[in-house]
C-alpha positions in Angstrom: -76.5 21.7 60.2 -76.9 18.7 62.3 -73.7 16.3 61.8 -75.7 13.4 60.9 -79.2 12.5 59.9 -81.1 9.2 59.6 -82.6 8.5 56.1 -84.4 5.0 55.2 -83.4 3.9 59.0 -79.6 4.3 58.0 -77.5 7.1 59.1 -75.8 9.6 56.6 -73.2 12.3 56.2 -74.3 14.8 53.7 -70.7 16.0 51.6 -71.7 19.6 52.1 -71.9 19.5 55.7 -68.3 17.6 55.8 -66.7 20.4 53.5 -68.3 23.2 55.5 -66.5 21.1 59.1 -63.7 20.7 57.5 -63.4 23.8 55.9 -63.0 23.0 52.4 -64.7 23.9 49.7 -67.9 21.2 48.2 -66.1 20.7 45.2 -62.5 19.6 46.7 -64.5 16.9 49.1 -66.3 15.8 46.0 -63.5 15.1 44.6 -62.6 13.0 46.8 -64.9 11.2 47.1 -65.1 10.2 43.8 -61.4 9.2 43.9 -62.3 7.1 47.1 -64.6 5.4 44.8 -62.4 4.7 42.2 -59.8 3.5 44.5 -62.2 0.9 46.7 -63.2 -0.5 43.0 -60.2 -1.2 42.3 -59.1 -3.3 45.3 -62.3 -5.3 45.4 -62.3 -8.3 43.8 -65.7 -10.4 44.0 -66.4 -12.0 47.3 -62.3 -11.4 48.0 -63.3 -7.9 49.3 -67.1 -7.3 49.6 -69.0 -3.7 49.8 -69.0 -2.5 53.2 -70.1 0.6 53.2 -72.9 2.9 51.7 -72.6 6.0 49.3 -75.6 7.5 47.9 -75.9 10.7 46.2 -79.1 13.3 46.2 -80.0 16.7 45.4 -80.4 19.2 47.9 -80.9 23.0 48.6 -78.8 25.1 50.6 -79.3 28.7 51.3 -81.2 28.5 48.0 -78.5 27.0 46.1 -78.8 23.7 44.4 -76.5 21.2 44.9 -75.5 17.0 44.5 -75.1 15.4 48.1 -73.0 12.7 48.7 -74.2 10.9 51.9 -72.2 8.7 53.2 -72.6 5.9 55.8 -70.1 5.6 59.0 -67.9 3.4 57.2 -67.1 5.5 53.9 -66.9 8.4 55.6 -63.8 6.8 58.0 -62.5 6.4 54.8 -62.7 9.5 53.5 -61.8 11.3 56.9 -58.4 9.3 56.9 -57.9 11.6 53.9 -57.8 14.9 55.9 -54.9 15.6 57.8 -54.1 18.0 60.3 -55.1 18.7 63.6 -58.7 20.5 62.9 -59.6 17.3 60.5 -58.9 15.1 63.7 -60.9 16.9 65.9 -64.0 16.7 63.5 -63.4 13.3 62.4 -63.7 12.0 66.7 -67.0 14.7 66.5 -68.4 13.0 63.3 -67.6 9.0 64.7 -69.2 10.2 68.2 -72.2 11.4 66.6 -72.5 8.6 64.1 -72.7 6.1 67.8 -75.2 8.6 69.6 -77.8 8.6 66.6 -77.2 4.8 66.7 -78.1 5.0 70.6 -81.1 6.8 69.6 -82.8 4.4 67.4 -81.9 1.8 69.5 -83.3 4.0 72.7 -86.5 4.6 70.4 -86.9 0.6 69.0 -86.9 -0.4 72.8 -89.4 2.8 74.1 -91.8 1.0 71.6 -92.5 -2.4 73.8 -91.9 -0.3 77.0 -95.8 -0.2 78.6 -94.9 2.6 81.2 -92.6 4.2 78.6 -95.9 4.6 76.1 -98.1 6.1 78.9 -95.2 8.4 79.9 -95.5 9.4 76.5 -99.0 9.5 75.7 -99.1 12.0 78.4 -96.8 14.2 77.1 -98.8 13.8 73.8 -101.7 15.4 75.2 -99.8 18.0 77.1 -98.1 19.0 73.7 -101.3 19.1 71.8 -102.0 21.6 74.7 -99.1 24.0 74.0 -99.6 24.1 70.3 -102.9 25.3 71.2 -101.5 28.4 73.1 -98.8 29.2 70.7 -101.6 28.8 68.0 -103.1 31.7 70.0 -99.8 33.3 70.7 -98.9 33.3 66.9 -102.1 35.3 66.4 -101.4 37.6 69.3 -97.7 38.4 67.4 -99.2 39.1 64.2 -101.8 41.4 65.1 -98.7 43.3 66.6 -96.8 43.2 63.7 -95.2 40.0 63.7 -94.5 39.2 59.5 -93.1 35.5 61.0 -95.1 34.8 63.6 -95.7 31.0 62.6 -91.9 30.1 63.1 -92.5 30.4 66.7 -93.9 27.1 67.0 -90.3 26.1 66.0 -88.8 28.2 68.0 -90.7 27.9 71.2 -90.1 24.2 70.8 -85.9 24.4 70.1 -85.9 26.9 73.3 -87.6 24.2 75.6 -84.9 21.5 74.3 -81.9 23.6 74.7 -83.2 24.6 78.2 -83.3 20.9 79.3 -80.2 20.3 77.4 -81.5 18.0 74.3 -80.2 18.3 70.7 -82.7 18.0 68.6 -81.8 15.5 65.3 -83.2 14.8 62.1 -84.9 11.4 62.4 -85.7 9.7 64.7 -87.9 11.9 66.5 -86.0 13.5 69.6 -89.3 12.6 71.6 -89.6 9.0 70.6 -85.7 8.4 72.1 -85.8 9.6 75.2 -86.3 7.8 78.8 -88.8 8.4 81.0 -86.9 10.7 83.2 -87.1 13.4 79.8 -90.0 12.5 79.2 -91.2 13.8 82.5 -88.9 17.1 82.4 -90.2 17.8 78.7 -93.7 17.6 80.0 -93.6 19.6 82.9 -91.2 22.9 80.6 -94.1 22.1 78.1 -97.0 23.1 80.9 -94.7 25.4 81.8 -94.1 27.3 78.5 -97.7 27.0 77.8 -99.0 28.9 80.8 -96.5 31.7 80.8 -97.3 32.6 77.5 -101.0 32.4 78.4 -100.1 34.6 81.6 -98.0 37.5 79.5 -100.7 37.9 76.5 -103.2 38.2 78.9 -101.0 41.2 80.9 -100.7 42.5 77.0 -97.0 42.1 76.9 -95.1 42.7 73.4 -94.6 39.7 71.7 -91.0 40.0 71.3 -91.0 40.2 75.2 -93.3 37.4 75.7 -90.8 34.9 73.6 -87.9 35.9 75.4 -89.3 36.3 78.7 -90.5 32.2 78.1 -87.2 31.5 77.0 -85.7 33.0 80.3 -88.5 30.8 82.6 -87.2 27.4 80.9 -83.7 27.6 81.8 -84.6 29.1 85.5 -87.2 25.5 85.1 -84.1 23.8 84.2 -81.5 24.6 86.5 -84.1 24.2 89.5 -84.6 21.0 88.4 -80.6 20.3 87.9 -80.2 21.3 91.7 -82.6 18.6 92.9 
């Protein structure tokens, strides 16, 4: 689970990702939430102590379990966090405020991208050089399952995730990874793209094993990527 998402351009906790961080069960974090609640309503008096922060709640699946998440905005979950102590809750509370700021970066990196001329034609390349890959993992899926392959469509997924840990980018919920990132990553992403895309075209056509073909693509990104680190 990724620590934080963006929903409705605001950013979010979800309660079930804090309990499993913290280590505590769902119900016990509820809890205090709803306490927190309590307690802010009854220190705030009209205009004497206005709402500053966001709580909303919304059902979710996990692990095909339903469940009632609270997501919470950076400021209600500082309060909440103050209420774990400990060593462990400290360490996850700097993780949680760090990644609450670099999702912030990232919709601030993205907003600006959008009036950035060169940025855009950066991007619109890397557009068309996506549209490329999919085509060969289109191809590549239907090379895995007529070997056998019962989820061979999840390696447009996965094919993807190995080119951005291979460069080194996390991929978040919202906003799009692609639609934050400079020029510079932009570049890089298009060039382990072209890459991925023509090695996988190169090992069907030597009628490697599927299996082998993913990993062996996986292996040629992060040789990409540290060459490119030394330069």
């Amino acid at each position: 689970m990724d620590l934080v998402e963006v929903k409705n351009k605001e950013i979010y906790c979800d309660s079930l990702m804090v309990s499993r961080r913290f280590e505590q069960k769902h119900a016990y974090v509820v809890n205090n939430i709803k306490k927190l609640l309590s307690d802010l309503d009854n220190i705030r008096v009209g205009s004497t102590h206005p709402k500053k922060y966001t709580m909303i709640t919304e059902e979710r699946e996990y692990r095909g379990r339903g469940y009632t998440a609270y997501l919470m905005d950076r400021e209600f979950f500082s309060l909440l966090a103050g209420r774990f102590k400990g060593e462990k809750a400290l360490i996850w509370q700097i993780k949680f405020n760090e990644a609450f700021y670099e999702m912030e970066d990232k919709i601030l990196s993205s907003n600006e991208n959008e009036s950035d001329k060169e940025w855009i034609s950066t991007r619109n390349k890397a557009k068309i050089g996506r549209r490329a890959e999919t085509d060969t993992i289109k191809k590549f899926v239907t090379y895995a399952t007529n070997q056998g392959s019962k989820s061979a469509k999840f390696y447009y997924k996965h094919i993807t995730n190995a080119t951005y840990e291979a460069l080194g980018f996390i991929a978040q919920k919202q906003p799009k990874l692609r639609e934050s990132m400079n020029i510079y990553e932009v570049s890089q992403l298009i060039l382990a793209e072209k890459l991925a895309k023509n090695k996988i075209k190169e090992y069907m056509d030597l009628g490697r094993h599927y299996k082998d073909i993913y990993n062996s693509v996986k292996s040629d990104l992060i040789t990409f990527s540290d060459a490119m680190r030394i330069k």
